[in-house]
One Martini backbone bead per residue (centre of mass of N, CA, C, O) as a GRO file, in nm:
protein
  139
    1UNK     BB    1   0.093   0.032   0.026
    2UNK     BB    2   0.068   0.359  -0.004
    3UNK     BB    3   0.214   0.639   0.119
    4UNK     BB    4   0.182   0.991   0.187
    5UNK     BB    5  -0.025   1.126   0.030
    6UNK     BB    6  -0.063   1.432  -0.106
    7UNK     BB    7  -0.369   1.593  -0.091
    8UNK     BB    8  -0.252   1.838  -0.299
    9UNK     BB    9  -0.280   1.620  -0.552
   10UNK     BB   10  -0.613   1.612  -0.582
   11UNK     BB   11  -0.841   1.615  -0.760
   12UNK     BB   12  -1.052   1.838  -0.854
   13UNK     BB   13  -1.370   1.927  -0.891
   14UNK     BB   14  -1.598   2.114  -1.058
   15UNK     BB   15  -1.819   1.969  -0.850
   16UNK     BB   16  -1.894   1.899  -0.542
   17UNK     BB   17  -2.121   1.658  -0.688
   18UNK     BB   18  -1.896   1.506  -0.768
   19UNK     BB   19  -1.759   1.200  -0.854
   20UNK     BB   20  -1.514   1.015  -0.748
   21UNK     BB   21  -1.180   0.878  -0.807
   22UNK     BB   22  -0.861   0.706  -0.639
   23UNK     BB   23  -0.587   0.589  -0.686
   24UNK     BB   24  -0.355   0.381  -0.490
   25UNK     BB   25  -0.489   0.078  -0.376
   26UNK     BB   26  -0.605  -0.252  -0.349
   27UNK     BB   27  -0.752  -0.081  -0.141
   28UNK     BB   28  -1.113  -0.022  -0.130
   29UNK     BB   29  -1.344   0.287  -0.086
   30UNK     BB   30  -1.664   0.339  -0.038
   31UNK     BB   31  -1.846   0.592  -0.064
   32UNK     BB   32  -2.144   0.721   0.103
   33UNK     BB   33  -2.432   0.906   0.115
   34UNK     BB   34  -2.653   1.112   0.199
   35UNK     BB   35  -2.933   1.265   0.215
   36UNK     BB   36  -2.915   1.527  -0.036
   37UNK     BB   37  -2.651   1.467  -0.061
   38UNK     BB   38  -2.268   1.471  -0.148
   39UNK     BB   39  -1.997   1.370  -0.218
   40UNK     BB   40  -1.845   1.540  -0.056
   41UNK     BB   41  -1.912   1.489   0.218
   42UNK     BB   42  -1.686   1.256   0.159
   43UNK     BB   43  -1.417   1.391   0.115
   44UNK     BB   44  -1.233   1.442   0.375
   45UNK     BB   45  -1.247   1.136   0.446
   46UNK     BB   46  -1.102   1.047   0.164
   47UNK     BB   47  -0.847   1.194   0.206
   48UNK     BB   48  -0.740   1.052   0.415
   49UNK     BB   49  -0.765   0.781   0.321
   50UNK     BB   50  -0.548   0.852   0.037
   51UNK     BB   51  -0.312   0.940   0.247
   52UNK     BB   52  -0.285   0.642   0.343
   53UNK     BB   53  -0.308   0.450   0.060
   54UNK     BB   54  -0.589   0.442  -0.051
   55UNK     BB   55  -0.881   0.393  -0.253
   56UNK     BB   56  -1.126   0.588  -0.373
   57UNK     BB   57  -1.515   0.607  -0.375
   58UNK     BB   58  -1.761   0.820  -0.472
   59UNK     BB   59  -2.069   0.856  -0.483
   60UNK     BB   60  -2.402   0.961  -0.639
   61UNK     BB   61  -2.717   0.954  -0.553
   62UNK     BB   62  -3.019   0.912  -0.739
   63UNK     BB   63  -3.115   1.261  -0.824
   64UNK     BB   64  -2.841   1.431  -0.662
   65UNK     BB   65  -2.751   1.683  -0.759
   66UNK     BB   66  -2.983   1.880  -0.882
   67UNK     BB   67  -3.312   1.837  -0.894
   68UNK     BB   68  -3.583   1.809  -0.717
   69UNK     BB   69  -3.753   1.625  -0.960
   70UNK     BB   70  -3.527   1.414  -0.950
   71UNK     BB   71  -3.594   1.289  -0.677
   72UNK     BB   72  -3.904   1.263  -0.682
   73UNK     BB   73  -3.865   1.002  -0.857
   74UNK     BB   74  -3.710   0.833  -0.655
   75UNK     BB   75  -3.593   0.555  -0.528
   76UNK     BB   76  -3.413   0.325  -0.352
   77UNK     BB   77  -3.315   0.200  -0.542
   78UNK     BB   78  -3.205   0.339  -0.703
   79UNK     BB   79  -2.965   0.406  -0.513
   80UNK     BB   80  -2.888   0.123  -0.502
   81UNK     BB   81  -2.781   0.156  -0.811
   82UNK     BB   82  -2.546   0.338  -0.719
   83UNK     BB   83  -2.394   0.154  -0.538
   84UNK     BB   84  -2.367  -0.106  -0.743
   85UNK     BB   85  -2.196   0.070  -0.943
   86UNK     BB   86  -1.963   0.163  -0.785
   87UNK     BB   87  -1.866  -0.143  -0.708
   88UNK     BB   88  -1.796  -0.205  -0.968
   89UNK     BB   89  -1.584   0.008  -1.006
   90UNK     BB   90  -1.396  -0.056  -0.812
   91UNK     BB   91  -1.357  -0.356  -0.846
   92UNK     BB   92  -1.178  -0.302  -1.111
   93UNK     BB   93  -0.937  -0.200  -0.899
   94UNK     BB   94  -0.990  -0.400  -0.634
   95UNK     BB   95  -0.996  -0.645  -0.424
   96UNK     BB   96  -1.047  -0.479  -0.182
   97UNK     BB   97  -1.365  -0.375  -0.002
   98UNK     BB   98  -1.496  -0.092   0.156
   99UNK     BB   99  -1.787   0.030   0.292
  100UNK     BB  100  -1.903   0.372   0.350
  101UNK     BB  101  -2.192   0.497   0.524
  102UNK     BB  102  -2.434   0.789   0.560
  103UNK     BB  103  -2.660   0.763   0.668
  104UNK     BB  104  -2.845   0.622   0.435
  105UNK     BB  105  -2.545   0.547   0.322
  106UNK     BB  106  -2.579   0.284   0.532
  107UNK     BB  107  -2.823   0.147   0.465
  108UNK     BB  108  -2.729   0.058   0.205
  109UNK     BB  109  -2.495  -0.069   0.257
  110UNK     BB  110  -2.605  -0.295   0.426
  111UNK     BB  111  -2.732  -0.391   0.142
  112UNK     BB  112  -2.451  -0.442  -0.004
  113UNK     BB  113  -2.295  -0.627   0.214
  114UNK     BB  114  -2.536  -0.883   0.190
  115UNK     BB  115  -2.525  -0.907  -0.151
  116UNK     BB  116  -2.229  -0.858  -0.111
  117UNK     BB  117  -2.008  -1.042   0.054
  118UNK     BB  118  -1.803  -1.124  -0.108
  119UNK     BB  119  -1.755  -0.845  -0.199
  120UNK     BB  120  -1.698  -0.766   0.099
  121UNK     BB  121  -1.500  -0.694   0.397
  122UNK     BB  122  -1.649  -0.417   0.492
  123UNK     BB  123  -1.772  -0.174   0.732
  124UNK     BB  124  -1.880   0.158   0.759
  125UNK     BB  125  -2.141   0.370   1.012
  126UNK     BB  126  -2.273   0.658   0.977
  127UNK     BB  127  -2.516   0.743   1.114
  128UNK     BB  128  -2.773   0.555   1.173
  129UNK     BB  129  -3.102   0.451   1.080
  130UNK     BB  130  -3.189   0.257   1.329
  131UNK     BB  131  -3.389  -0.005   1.421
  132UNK     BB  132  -3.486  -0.201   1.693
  133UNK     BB  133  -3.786  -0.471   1.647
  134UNK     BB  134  -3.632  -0.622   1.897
  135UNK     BB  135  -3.596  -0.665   2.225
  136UNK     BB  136  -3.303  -0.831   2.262
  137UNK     BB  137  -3.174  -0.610   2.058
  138UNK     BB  138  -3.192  -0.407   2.299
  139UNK     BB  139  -3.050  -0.190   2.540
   0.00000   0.00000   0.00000
């Protein structure tokens, strides 16, 4: 793996909502945004990911980041296909990839997570919108 990348030679995107790929090393991390959000918000981490020697890549997912009447047709499906287009994306440049999704873009996370265990070596959940309907399962 790749150490020490200097984060200001990440290129910028021409606009905050585009989706990127940073190519480091044959471990990659998917970035998946949460709802109304776009890849920006996964940038920062993104960044510091890139600078330690991951591959990184964030998706858009379908509908956000353009106009309001695009996401009022999306329904979670389609987002899900964003998130599994991404996944074919990064499988492409690295053998393990890790999952990372913020508030809804973690719940799709973990349902790529389970449709893909076989491609998906980790996850990780921030902010996760999750309600546990089970009360064993409750702290």
């Amino acid at each position: 793996m790749a150490e020490g990348i200097d984060v200001a030679t990440i290129p910028s995107a021409e606009t905050p909502t585009d989706p990127f790929l940073w190519r480091a090393s044959d471990l990659g991390c998917l970035l998946v945004h949460g709802f109304t959000g776009t890849p920006y918000e996964m940038r920062f981490l993104g960044e510091r990911l890139y600078a330690a020697g991951y591959t990184v890549s964030a998706v858009r997912l379908a509908g956000h980041a353009t106009r309001v009447e695009d996401l009022e047709r999306c329904r979670w499906r389609d987002w899900y296909g964003s998130v599994e287009r991404g996944l074919d994306d990064l499988a492409a440049h690295c053998s393990v990839v890790v999952a990372i999704g913020l508030s809804l873009g973690s719940l799709l996370t973990l349902r790529l997570a389970h449709a893909h265990r076989e491609r998906i070596r980790a996850i990780v959940l921030l902010a996760t919108a999750l309600r546990l309907a089970r009360r064993p399962l409750r702290p």
